[in-house]
C-alpha positions in Angstrom: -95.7 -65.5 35.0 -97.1 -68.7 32.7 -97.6 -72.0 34.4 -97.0 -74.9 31.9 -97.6 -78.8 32.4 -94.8 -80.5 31.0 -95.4 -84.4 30.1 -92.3 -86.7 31.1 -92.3 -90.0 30.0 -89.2 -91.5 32.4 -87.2 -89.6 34.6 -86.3 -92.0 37.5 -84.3 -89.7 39.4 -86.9 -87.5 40.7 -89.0 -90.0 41.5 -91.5 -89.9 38.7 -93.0 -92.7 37.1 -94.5 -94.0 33.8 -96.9 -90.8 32.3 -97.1 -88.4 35.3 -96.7 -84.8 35.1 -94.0 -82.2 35.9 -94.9 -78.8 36.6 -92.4 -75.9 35.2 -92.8 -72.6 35.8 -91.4 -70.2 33.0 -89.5 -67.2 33.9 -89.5 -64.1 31.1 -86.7 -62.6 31.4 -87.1 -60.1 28.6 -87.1 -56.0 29.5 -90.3 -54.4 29.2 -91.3 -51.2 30.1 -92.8 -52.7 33.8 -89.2 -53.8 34.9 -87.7 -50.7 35.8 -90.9 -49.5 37.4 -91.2 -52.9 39.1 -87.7 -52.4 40.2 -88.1 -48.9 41.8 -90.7 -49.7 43.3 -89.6 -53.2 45.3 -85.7 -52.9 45.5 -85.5 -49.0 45.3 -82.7 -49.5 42.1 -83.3 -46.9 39.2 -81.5 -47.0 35.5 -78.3 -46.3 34.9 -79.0 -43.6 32.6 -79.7 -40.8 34.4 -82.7 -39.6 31.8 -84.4 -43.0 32.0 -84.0 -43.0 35.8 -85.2 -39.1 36.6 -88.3 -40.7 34.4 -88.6 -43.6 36.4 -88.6 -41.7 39.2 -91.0 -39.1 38.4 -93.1 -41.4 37.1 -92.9 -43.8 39.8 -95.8 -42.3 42.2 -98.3 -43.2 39.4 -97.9 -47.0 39.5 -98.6 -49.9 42.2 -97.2 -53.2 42.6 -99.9 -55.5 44.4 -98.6 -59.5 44.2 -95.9 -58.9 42.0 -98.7 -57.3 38.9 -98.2 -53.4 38.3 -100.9 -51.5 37.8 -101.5 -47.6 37.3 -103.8 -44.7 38.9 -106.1 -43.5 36.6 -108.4 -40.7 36.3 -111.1 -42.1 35.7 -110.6 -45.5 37.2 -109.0 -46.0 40.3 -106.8 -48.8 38.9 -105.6 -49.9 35.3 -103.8 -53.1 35.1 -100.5 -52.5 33.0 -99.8 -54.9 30.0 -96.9 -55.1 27.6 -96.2 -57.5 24.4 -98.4 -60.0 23.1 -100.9 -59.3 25.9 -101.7 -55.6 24.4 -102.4 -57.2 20.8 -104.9 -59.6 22.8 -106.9 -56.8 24.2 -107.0 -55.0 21.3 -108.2 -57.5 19.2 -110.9 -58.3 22.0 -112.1 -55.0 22.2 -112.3 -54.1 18.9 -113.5 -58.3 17.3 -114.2 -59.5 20.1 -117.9 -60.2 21.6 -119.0 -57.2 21.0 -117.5 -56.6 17.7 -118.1 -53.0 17.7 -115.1 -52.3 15.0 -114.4 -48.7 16.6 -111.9 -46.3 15.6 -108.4 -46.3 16.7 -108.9 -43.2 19.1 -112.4 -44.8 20.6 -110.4 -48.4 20.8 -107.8 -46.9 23.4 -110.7 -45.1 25.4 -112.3 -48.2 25.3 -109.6 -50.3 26.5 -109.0 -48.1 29.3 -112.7 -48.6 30.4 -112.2 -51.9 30.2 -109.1 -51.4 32.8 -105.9 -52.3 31.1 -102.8 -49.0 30.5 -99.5 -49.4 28.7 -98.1 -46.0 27.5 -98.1 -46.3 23.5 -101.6 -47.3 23.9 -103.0 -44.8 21.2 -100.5 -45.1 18.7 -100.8 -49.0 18.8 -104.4 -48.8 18.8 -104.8 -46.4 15.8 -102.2 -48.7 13.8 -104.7 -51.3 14.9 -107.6 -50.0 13.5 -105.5 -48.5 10.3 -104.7 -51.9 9.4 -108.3 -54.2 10.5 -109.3 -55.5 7.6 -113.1 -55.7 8.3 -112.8 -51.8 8.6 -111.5 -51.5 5.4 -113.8 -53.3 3.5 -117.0 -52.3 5.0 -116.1 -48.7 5.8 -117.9 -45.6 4.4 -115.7 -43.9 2.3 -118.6 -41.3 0.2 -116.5 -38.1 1.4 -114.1 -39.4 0.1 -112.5 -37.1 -2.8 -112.0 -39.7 -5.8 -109.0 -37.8 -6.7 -106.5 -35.3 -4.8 -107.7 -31.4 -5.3 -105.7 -29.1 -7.1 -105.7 -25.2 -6.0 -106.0 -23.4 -9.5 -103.6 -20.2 -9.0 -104.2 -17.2 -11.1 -101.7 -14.1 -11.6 -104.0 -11.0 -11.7 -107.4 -10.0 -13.2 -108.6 -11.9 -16.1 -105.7 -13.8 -16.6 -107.4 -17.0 -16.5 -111.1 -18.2 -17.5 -113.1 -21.0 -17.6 -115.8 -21.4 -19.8 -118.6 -24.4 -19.3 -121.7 -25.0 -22.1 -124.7 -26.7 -20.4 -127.4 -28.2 -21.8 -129.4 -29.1 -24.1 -132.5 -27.2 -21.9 -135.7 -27.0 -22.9 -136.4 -24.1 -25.4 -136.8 -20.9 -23.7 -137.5 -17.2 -24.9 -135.3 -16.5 -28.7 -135.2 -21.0 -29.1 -132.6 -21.0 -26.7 -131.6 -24.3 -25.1 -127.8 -24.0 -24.5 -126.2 -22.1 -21.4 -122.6 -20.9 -21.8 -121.1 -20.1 -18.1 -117.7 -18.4 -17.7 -116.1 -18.1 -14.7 -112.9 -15.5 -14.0 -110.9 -17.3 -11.6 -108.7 -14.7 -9.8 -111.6 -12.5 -8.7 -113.7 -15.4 -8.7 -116.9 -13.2 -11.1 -119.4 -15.5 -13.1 -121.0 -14.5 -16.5 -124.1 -16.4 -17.9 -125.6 -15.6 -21.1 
């Protein structure tokens, strides 16, 4: 829930005057994926679909509501606060800009977010899209292994059906002036020839 301080300027019928202030609370009233957990678990009401509520239901014993909040059990924390919408992008982005600015992986990001206590369940998909798509990543990561071109398989029928043949050099002049190196390489039985 968001608390917002509205300004009024004249609204005589409530009793306000001149530049006070009216507090509003705003209600979201959008489905997330808390609601029908939030509803099981105060009111007792599950889904109408029966998929979504056998899920609910099973799913149910792993969540807590404390003040209206719902949080999770965890493994290896005893509680994990659940988050959905613009708060998940938020924690992301602290995690993996923020004071730290460790610029971690998308697998590390969602271990590291559930460290840092938060859970909602397309947590490592979001988080590897996250990472996919940082920008500072990009630019500054190390890409040397990196092929600079897709690999080819070279296919060959039987034996001796396809060589390849590589001249080397100029060497310096060894035994007979020779300086050149001619390699050949058979490619279905894999045999190399130097002369």
């Amino acid at each position: 829930m968001i608390q917002e301080t509205l300004k009024v300027l004249r609204i005589t019928t409530y009793g306000l005057l001149g530049n006070e202030f009216l507090e509003v609370l705003r209600v979201n009233t959008t489905e997330t994926w808390i609601t029908p957990y939030k509803r099981y678990l105060v009111d007792g009401l599950l889904p109408v679909e029966p998929m979504k509520a056998k899920i609910v239901k099973r799913n149910a014993r792993q969540y807590t509501l404390i003040d209206g909040n719902l949080f999770r059990h965890g493994y290896t924390h005893p509680i994990l606060t659940c988050v959905c919408g613009d708060q998940c992008v938020c924690i992301m982005v602290e995690v993996h800009e923020g004071i730290c600015d460790s610029h971690i992986g998308g697998r590390a990001l969602s271990l590291k977010v559930i460290r840092v206590g938060y859970y909602w369940p397309i947590m490592k998909e979001d988080c590897v899209k996250y990472a996919q798509h940082c920008v500072q990543c990009q630019k500054h990561a190390n890409w040397w292994h990196a092929a600079t071109e897709e690999l080819r398989s070279i296919y060959s029928l039987w034996h001796f059906h396809r060589w390849g043949i590589d001249i080397l050099g100029p060497f310096p002049l060894a035994i007979r002036q020779m300086k050149y190196l001619i390699v050949a390489i058979e490619y279905f039985t894999k045999w190399i020839e130097a002369e």
